[in-house]
C-alpha positions in Angstrom: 9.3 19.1 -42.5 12.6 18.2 -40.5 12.6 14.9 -39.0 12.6 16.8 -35.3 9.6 18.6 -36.1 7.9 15.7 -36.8 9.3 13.8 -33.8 7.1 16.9 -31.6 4.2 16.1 -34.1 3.9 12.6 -32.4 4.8 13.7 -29.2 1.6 15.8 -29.2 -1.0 13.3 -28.5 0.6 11.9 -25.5 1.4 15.1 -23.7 -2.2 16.4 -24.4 -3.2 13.2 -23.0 -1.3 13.5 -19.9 -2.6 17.2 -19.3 -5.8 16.1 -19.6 -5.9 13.3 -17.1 -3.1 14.4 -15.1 -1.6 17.8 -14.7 -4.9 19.8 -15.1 -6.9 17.8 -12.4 -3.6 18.0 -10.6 -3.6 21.6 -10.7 -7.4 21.8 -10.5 -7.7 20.0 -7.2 -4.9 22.2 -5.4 -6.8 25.2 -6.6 -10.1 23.6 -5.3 -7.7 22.6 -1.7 -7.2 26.9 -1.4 -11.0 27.2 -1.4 -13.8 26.7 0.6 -16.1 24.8 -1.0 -19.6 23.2 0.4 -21.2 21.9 -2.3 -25.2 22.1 -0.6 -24.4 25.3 0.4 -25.0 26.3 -3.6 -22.3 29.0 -3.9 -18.7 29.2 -6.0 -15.6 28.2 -4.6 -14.4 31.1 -2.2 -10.8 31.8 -2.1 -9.4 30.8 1.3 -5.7 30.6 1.4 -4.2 27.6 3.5 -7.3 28.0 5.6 -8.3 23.9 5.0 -4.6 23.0 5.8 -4.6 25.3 9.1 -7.8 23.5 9.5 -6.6 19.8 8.9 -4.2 19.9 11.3 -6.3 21.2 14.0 -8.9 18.5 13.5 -8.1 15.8 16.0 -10.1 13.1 13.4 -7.8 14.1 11.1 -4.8 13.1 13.9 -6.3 9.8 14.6 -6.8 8.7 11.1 -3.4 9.4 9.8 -2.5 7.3 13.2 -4.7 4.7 12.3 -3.3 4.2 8.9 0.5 3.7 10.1 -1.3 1.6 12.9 -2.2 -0.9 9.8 0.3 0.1 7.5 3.4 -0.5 9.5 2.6 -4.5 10.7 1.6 -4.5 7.1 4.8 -3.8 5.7 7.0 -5.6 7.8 5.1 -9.0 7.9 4.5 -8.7 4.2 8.3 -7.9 3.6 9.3 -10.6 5.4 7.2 -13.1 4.7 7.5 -12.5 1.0 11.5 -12.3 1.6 11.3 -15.6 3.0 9.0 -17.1 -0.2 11.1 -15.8 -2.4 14.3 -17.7 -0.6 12.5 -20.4 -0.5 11.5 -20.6 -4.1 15.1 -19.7 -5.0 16.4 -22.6 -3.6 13.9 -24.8 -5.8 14.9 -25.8 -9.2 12.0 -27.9 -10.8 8.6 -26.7 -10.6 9.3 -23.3 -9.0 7.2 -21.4 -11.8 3.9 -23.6 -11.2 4.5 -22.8 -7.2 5.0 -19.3 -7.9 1.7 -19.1 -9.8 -0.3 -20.9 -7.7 1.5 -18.2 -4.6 0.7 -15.0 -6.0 -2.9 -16.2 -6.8 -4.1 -13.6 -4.6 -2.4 -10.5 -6.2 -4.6 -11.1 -9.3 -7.6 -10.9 -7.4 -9.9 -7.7 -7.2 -8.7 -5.9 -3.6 -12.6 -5.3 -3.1 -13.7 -9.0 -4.3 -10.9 -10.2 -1.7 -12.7 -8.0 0.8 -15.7 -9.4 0.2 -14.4 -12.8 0.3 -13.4 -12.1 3.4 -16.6 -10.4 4.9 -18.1 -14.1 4.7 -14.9 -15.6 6.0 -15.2 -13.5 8.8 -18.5 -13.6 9.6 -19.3 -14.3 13.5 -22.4 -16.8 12.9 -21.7 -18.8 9.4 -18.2 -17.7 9.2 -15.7 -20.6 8.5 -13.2 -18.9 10.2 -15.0 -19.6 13.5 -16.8 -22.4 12.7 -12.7 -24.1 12.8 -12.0 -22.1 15.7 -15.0 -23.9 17.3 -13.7 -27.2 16.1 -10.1 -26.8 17.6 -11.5 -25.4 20.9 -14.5 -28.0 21.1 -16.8 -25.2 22.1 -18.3 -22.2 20.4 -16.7 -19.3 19.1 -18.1 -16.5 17.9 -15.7 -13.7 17.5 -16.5 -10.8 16.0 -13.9 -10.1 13.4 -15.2 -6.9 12.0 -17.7 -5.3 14.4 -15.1 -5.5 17.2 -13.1 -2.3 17.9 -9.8 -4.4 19.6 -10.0 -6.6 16.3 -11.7 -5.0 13.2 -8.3 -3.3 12.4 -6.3 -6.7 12.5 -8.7 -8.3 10.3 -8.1 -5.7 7.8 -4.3 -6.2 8.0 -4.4 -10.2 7.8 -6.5 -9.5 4.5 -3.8 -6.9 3.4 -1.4 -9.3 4.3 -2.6 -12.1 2.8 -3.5 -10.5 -0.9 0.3 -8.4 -1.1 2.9 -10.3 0.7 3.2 -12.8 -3.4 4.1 -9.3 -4.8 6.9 -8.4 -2.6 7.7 -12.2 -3.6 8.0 -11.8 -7.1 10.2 -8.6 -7.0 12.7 -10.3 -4.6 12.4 -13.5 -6.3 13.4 -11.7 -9.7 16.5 -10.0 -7.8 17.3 -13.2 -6.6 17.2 -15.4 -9.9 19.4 -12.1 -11.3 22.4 -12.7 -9.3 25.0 -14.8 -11.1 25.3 -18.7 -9.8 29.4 -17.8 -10.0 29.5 -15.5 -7.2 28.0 -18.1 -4.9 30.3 -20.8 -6.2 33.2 -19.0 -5.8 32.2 -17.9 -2.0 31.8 -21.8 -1.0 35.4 -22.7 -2.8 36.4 -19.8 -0.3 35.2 -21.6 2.9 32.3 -18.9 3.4 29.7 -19.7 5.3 25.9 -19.6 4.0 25.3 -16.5 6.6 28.4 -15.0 5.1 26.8 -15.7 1.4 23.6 -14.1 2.6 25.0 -10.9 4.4 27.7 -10.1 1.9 26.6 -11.1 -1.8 22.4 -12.2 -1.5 21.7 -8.6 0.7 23.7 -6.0 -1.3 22.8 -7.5 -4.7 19.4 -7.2 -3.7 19.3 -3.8 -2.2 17.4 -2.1 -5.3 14.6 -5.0 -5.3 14.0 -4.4 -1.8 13.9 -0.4 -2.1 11.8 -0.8 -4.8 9.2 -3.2 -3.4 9.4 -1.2 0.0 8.7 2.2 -2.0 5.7 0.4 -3.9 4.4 -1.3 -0.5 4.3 2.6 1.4 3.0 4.3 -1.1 -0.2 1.7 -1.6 -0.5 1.2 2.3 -0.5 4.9 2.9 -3.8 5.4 0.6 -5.4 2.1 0.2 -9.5 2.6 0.9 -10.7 -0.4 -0.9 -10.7 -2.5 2.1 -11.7 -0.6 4.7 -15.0 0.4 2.5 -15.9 -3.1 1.7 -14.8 -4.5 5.1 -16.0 -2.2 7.7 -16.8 1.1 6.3 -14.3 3.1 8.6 -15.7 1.3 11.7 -17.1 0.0 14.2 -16.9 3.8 15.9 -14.2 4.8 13.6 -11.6 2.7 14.7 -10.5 1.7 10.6 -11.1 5.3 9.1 -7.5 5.9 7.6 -6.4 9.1 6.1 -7.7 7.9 2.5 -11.1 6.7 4.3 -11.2 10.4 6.3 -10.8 11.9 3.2 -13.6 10.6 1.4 -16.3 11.2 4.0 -15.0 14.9 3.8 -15.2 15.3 0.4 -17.7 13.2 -1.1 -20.0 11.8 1.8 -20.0 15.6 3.7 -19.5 17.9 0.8 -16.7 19.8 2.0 -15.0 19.7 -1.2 -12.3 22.2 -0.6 -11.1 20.2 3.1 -11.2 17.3 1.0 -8.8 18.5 -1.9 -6.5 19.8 1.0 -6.5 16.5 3.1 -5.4 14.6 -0.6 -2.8 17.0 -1.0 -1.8 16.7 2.6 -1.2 12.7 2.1 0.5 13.8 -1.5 3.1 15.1 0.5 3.1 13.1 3.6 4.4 10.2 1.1 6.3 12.3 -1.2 8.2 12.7 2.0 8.3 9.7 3.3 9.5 8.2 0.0 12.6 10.9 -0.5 13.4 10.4 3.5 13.9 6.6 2.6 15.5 7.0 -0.3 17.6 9.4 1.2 18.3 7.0 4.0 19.3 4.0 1.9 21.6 6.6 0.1 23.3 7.4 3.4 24.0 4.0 4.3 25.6 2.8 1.0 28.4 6.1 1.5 28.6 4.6 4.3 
C-alpha cells in the first residue's frame, strides 16, 4: 500500500466518528425540524415543510424568550468582559505571585454550572439565605427578599451567578494576550514620552484584538444557549419571566412532545448565532480596513 492510502486508512476512524455523533444527528434533527412530530399522538413523523419555522415565529412565547435571553445575555457579556478585562490588567501588572492569584480567581470556572446553581439556590434563599441574613445585618432590620421567586429580580439573580462563575475565563484569555506582548514595545513607548493612556490605546488594545474577539465569540455563543442555570435556579420562572430560547426549547420538545417545533426552534438558535457570530466577525473586520 502507498503511504497515502494508508494515511486515509487512519483517517477512517475519526471521520466515522464524527458522522456518527455529529453530522448524522445534525442532519437527523433538521429532517425531524421539517416534520410534525407529537410523540403521544403515536404516529410517524409527517412531512411538513417550514411549517414549525412559520410556526415559531408566530408564537409570541417564542418572541419573549429569545427577548429574555439577550435580556441576560447582554449585561452578561459586558459586565463579565469588563470585569475580566480589568482582572486581567490587574494581574498583569503583578509580578510575584500572580499564578497562585490567578488560581485562586478562576476557582469558579472549574466548578459544575449546575452545582454553582445549586450553591446558589441556598445562597439565595429568602428565610436561611446568607445573602439576606447580611443584608439584615447592614440594614439592622429584616430582609427577606426574594431572589428567585420574584419576577423584577429572578432574572438578575441568574445573571450575578453567570457573572460570577465566567467573568475568570474571559480573564485568562486576556491575561494570556497580555503576558504575549513583548516588554520592548512598552519600554520603548516610555523612552518616547508616551503616556500610559497612549500605551493602552495604541499598543495593549490592538495587540489584544484577537483575544478579545475570541473570548467575545466564546462568551455569545454560551450565553445564547446556556439552560443549566435557569433549570436548577428557577425552572423558567416565576410565571416565565427566565424561560430563554434554550429553556423554551426544551419544554417544547421534551416536556410537551412536540418534537418536530422543537428540532426547528434548535435550528432557529443554530442560526440566530451563526449570524450573530459572522456579523461580528464581519464587523471587527470592517474596522481594522479601516
Amino acid at each position: 500500500m502507498t503511504r497515502k492510502w494508508r494515511a486515509r486508512i487512519f483517517v477512517i476512524p475519526v471521520l466515522v466518528l464524527i458522522l456518527g455523533i455529529t453530522i448524522f444527528p445534525l442532519i437527523y434533527s433538521l429532517g425531524i425540524s421539517l416534520t410534525y412530530y407529537y410523540l403521544p399522538a403515536g404516529i410517524s413523523p409527517v412531512f411538513v415543510g417550514v411549517e414549525n419555522y412559520i410556526t415559531a415565529f408566530q408564537d409570541p412565547e417564542f418572541w419573549n424568550s429569545l427577548k429574555i435571553t439577550f435580556k441576560i445575555a447582554i449585561p452578561a457579556l459586558f459586565l463579565e468582559f469588563f470585569i475580566g478585562f480589568a482582572l486581567a490588567l490587574l494581574l498583569n501588572g503583578i509580578k510575584k505571585g500572580r499564578t497562585v492569584i490567578a488560581s485562586f480567581l478562576t476557582t469558579p470556572v472549574m466548578i459544575a454550572p449546575a452545582a454553582a446553581a445549586m450553591a446558589f439556590r441556598l445562597l439565595y434563599h429568602p428565610e436561611y439565605g446568607p445573602i439576606n441574613a447580611f443584608l439584615s445585618v447592614l440594614s439592622n432590620k429584616p430582609v427577606k427578599i426574594d431572589w428567585l421567586g420574584s419576577p423584577n429580580i429572578s432574572f438578575f439573580s441568574i445573571l450575578l451567578v453567570d457573572v460570577w462563575q465566567m467573568t475568570p475565563f474571559i480573564m485568562l484569555i486576556l491575561l494570556a494576550g497580555l503576558s504575549s506582548i513583548p516588554e520592548e514595545l512598552y519600554e520603548s513607548a516610555r523612552i518616547d514620552g508616551s503616556s500610559s493612556f497612549q500605551i493602552f490605546k495604541y499598543i495593549t488594545l490592538p495587540l489584544l484584538k484577537l483575544p478579545i474577539i475570541v473570548a467575545i465569540l466564546i462568551r455569545v455563543i454560551d450565553l445564547l444557549k446556556f439552560f443549566d442555570l435557569v433549570y436548577v435556579l428557577t425552572m423558567g420562572g416565576p410565571a416565565r419571566t427566565t424561560e430563554t430560547i434554550t429553556f423554551f426549547t426544551y419544554f417544547a420538545g421534551l416536556r410537551f412532545f412536540r418534537v418536530g417545533y422543537g428540532a426547528a426552534l434548535s435550528f432557529i438558535l443554530l442560526f440566530i448565532v451563526v449570524g450573530l457570530t459572522s456579523l461580528f466577525l464581519k464587523v471587527t473586520k470592517l474596522k481594522e480596513i479601516a
